[in-house]
Every structure is written in C-alpha cells, then in structure tokens.
VMD Tcl script that draws the C-alpha trace (Angstrom):
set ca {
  {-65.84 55.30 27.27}
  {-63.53 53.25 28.90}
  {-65.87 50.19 29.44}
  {-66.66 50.28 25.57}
  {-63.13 50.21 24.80}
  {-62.00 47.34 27.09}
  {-65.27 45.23 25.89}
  {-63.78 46.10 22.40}
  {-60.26 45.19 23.59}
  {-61.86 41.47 24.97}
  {-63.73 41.25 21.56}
  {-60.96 41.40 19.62}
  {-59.14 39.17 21.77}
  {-61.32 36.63 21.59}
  {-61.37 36.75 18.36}
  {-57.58 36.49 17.59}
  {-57.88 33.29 19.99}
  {-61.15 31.71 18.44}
  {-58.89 32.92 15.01}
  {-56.20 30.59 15.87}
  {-57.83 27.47 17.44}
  {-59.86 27.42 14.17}
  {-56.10 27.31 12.30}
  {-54.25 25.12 14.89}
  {-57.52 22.73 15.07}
  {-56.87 23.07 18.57}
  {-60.86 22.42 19.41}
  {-60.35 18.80 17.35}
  {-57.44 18.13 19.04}
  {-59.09 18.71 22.21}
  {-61.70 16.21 21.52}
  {-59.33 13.63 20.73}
  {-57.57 13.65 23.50}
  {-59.77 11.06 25.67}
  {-58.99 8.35 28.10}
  {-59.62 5.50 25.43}
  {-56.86 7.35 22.86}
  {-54.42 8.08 25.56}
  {-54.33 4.18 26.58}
  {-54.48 3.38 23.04}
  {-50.96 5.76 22.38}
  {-49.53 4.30 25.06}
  {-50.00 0.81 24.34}
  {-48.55 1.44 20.93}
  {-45.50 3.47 22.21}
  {-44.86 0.78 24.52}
  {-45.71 -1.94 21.07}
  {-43.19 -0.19 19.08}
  {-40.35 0.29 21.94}
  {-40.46 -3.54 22.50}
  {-40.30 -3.96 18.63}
  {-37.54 -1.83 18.90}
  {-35.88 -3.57 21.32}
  {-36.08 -6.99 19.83}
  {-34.66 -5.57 16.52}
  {-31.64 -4.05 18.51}
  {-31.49 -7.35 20.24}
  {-31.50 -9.96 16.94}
  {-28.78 -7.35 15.56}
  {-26.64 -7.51 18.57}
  {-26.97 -11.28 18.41}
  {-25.97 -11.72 14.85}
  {-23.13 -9.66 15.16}
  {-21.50 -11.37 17.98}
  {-17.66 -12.44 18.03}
  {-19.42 -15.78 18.29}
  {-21.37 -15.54 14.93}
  {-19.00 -13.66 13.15}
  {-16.44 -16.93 13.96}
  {-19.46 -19.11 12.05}
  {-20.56 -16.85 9.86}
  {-18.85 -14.92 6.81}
  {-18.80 -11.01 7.16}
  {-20.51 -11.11 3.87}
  {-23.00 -13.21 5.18}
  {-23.91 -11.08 8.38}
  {-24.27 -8.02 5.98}
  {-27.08 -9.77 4.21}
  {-28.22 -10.99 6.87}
  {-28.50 -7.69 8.73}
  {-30.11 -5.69 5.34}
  {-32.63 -8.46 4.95}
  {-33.59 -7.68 8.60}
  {-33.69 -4.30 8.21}
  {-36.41 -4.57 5.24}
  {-38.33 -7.03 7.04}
  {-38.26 -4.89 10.14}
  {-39.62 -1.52 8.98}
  {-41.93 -3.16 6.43}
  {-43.30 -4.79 9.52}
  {-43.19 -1.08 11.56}
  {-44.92 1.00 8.61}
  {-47.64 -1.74 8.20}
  {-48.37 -1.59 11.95}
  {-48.62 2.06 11.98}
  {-51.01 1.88 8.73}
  {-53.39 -0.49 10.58}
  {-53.78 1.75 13.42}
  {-55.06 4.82 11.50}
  {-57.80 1.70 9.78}
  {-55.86 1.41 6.80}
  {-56.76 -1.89 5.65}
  {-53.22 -3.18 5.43}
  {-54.77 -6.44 3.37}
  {-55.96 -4.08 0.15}
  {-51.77 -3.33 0.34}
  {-50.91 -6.19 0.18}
  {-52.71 -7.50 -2.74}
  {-52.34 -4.41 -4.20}
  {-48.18 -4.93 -3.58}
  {-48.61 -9.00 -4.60}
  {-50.00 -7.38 -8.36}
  {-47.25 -5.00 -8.85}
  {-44.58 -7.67 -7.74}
  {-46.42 -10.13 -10.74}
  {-45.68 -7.00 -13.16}
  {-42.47 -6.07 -11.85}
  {-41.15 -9.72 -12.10}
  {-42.04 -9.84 -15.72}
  {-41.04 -6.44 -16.18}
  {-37.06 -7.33 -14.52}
  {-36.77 -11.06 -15.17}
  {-33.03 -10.22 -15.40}
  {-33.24 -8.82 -11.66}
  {-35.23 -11.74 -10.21}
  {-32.81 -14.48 -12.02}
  {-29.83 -12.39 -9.90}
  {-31.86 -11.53 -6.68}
  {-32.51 -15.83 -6.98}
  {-29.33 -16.92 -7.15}
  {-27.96 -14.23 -4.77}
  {-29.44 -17.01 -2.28}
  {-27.70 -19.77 -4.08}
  {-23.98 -17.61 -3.81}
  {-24.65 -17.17 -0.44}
  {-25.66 -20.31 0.96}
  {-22.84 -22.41 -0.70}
  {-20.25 -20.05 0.56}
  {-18.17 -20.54 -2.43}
  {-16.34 -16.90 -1.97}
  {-16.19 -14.39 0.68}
  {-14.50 -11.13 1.03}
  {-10.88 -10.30 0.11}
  {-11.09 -13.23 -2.13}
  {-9.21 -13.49 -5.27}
  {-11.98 -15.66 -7.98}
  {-11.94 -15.80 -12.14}
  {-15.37 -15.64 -13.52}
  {-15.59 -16.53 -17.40}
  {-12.03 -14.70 -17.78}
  {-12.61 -11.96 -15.24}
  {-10.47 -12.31 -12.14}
  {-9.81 -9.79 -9.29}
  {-9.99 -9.06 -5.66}
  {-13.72 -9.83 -3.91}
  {-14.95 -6.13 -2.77}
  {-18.24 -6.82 -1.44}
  {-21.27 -9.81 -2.16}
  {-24.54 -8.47 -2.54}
  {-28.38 -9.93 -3.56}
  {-27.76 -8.91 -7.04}
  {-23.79 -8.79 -7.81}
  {-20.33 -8.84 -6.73}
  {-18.33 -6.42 -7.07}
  {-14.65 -7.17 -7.72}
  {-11.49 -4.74 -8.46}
  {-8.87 -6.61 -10.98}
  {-5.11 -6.49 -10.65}
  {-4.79 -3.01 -12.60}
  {-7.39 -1.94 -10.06}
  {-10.67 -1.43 -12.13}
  {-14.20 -2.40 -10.28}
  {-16.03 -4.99 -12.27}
  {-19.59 -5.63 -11.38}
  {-20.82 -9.46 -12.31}
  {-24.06 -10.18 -11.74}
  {-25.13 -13.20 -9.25}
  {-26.78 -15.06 -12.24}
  {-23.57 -14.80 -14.17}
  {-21.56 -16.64 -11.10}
  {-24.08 -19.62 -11.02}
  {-24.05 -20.42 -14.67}
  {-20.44 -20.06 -15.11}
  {-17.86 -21.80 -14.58}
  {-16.37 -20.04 -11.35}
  {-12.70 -20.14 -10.05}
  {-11.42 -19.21 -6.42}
  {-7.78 -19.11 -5.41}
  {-7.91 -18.25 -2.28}
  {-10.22 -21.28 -0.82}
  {-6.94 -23.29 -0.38}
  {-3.55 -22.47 0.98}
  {-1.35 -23.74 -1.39}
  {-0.91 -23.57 -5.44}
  {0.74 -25.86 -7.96}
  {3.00 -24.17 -10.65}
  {3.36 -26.52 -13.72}
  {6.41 -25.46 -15.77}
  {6.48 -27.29 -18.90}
  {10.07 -27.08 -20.93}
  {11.09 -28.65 -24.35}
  {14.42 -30.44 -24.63}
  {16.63 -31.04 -27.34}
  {16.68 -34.94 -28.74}
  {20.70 -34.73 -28.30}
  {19.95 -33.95 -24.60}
  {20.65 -36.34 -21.77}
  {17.62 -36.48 -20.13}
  {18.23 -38.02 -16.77}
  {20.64 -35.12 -15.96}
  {18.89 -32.52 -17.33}
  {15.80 -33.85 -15.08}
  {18.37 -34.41 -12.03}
  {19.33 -30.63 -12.20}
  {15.91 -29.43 -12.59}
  {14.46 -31.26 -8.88}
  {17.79 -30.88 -7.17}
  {18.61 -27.36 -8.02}
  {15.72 -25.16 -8.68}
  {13.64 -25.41 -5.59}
  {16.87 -24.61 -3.51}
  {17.39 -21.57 -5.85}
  {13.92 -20.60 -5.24}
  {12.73 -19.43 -1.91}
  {9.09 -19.35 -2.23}
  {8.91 -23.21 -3.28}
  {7.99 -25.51 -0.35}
  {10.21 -28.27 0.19}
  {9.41 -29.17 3.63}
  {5.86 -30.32 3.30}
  {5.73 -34.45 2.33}
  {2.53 -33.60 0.26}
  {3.51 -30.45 -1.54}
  {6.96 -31.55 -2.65}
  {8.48 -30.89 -5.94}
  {8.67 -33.52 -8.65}
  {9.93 -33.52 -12.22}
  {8.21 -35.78 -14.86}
  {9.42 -36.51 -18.46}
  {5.65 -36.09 -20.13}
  {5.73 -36.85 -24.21}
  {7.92 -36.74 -27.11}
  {7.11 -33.69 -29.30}
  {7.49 -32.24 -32.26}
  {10.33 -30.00 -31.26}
  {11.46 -31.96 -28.36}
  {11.09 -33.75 -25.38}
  {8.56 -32.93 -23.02}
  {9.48 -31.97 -19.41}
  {7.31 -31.15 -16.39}
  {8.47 -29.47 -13.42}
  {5.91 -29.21 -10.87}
  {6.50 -27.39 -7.62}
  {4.23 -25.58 -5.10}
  {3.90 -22.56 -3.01}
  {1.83 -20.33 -0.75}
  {-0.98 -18.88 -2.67}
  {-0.18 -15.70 -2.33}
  {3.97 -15.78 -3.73}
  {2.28 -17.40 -6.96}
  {3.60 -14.81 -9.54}
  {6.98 -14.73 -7.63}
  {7.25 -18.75 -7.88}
  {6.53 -18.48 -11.44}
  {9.05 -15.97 -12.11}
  {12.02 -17.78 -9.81}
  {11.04 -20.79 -11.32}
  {11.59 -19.50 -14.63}
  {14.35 -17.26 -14.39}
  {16.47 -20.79 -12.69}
  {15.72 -22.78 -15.22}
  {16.80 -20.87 -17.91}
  {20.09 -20.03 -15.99}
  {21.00 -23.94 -14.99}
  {20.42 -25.23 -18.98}
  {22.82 -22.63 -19.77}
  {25.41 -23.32 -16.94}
  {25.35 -27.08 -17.70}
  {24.77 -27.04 -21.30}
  {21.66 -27.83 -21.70}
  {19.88 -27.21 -25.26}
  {16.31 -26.28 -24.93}
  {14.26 -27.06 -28.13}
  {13.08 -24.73 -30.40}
  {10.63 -24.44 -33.68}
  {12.54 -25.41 -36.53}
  {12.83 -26.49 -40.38}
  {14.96 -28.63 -42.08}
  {14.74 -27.89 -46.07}
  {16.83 -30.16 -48.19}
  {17.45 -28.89 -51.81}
  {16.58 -31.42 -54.97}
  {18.81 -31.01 -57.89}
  {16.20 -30.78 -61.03}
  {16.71 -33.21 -63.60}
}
mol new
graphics top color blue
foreach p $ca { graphics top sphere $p radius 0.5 }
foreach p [lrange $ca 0 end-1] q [lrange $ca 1 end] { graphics top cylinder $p $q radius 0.2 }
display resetview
C-alpha cells in the first residue's frame, strides 16, 4: 500500500515538473544553450559594451570645457540629440540583424515611408532644413535678445525645427526655423554696444549753434549710461534737414547694450529739461489761417 502510494506520489510529481517545463519552455531553452550560442552572446555583449563605450566616450568629448569654449551650448545640444538618434538607430538595427531580421527590407521599407512622410510634412522638412542653416551660421545663441518679422524676445532654446523665445511681457513664442531664414532677422546682443538716434525739431527763431552746443556738451554728462570715454563710440550732434515744422536735429550717442531703454529715457528726459532751462523752443505741428474779407 505504501509502495503504490509513493509511485503515485513520484507520478504526480513528475508530472507537475514535465507540467511546467512544457510552460517555462525550459526543454527549448535547454537546447539552445550550446557552445556556438554562448560564444555568439558573448561576442555581442562584449559588441555592444564597446559600442557603449565609444558613445560615452564621443559624449564626454563633445562636452569638454574645451569644446564648449568653441562651440555654442546650443550647438552641443544638437549635437548630442543627433548622436543619440544615430546611436540607438545603429543599436536596435544591430540587435535586429542578429535574430536574421533582414535589416535591408527596413530600410527600404523606412526610405518609402520617409518619400510619403516628406510630401505628407513639407512644412516640417523646409524647418528640419534650415535648422542646419541656423545652426551652422551661428547667427544667435542662447540668452540672446533677436526681432524676427516684429517678434522680439529673449532666446530660450534652438532646436531642428524652432526657437523658442519669451518676449519682454514674458510670453513664449515659438518661430519656426524656416521663418528665421526667409526673414529678415535682427540680433542685439551680437555686439556690445548700441546707437540711440534722438531726432528733435527746432523752432526757425532758434539759434541753432547753441541749441546744438547744449545738446553734446550737456546731455551725455547728465546721462550716466552714455559712453564718453571710448574715441569710437562718442557722442555727436548733427543738424540733419529743414522741415516742415522745424529744423532737424540729430543727437546720436551710444551705450552698453543692455542700459538701451535707460539711455533712451535719460536721453530724453535731459533734453526736454535743458530747452526749457535755456529757452529753447522745440517745434510743433501748426496752422497759420489768414481770414479774406469777401468782396
């Protein structure tokens, strides 16, 4: 009784085991593990690790202090995406060609939906395109402050297809890379100095040569942000045209780029106050009517 029940016991666990190497495939598994797939697995473990390593390595490289003193940060972020693509398209083709996947039939197969996808997103392609084009001539770069077709603001990041911008009342503006190339683009922060023009309309009862005296010898010293120091970037005063209102008079000074709208104001503000400590008329619109008696 007791041999029937162990030999009943061993059946049943032999079947629970036979039971779960049919689940687990474990007699497949089994087979596959030779000599010729072991050397094969580790000869592409040891593939991919070196792949690995020379990806790591490239990255390292590009983000040196030394490139980053050559190189925009804008441009080492492309650079580094467009590696990243190219790396683990590389990785996943690789892996498809050892399980025999004919990694050719993908690639015509990708080459036809890129044909359809190009017609399909012209728009896309026209901005991916000249992506290349804002990149390479290194017209902007980060923390910039540009104008595009009336749009200015702060330079937020430069990607393949846009770049993104926040304006001065801090609202993100998106312009597409296509829109940058065929328009006419402005960037005030390339240089480190910017001209103010202030143009101001004098009375014809004016003296002029005074009036032009006060405006170089007074307003830069009233002004703090106006350079005076620099032989190049010194200001000037010009008497331009004879108008309709007035005469025509140019005051030209410059300044750091970034004190700008505080030049423009001081600037302003001084002018206004030495005309009306000296005198000075400033021109306005007016009309001169002159009454017929009727006969």
């Amino acid at each position: 009784m007791n041999e029937n029940a162990a030999d009943a016991a061993a059946n049943i666990a032999m079947g629970a085991v036979n039971e779960a190497k049919s689940i687990i495939h474990l007699d497949k598994f089994l087979s596959f593990l030779t000599w010729h797939n072991l050397n094969r697995g580790i000869i592409t473990l040891v593939a991919l690790l070196f792949f690995f390593a020379i990806y790591f390595v490239i990255r390292r490289v590009i983000t040196t202090k030394a490139a980053k003193k050559k190189l925009h940060e804008h441009t080492i972020q492309l650079i580094l995406k467009i590696l990243n693509y190219v790396f683990f398209t590389l990785i996943v083709m690789y892996i498809l060609g050892l399980f025999g996947i004919k990694v050719t039939a993908i690639w015509g197969a990708a080459g036809i939906a890129g044909v359809a996808l190009g017609f399909a997103s012209q728009t896309s392609v026209s901005n991916l395109i000249s992506g290349f084009f804002v990149v390479s001539e290194k017209t902007m770069k980060i923390n910039d402050f540009i104008e595009i077709d009336g749009i200015s603001g702060t330079v937020d990041s430069i990607g393949l297809l846009s770049v993104k911008i926040h304006t001065m009342d801090n609202q993100l503006v998106r312009i597409p890379n296509s829109m940058i190339i065929g328009t006419k683009f402005m960037n005030y922060s390339t240089f480190p100095y910017r001209r103010y023009v202030c143009e101001i309309s004098l009375d014809y009862d004016s003296n002029v040569e005074r009036c032009m005296y006060l405006l170089l010898a007074e307003v830069p010293e009233r002004c703090p942000t106006v350079l005076t120091s620099i032989q190049e970037y010194m200001p000037n005063v010009y008497c331009m045209s004879l108008g309709d209102k007035g005469i025509n008079i140019q005051l030209i000074v410059w300044c750091n780029r970034n004190d700008i709208f505080q030049t423009r104001s001081d600037v302003c503000r001084n002018i206004i106050a030495i005309c009306q400590e000296n005198g000075i008329r400033l021109s306005h619109t007016r009309m001169d009517i002159a009454l017929k008696p009727n006969f």
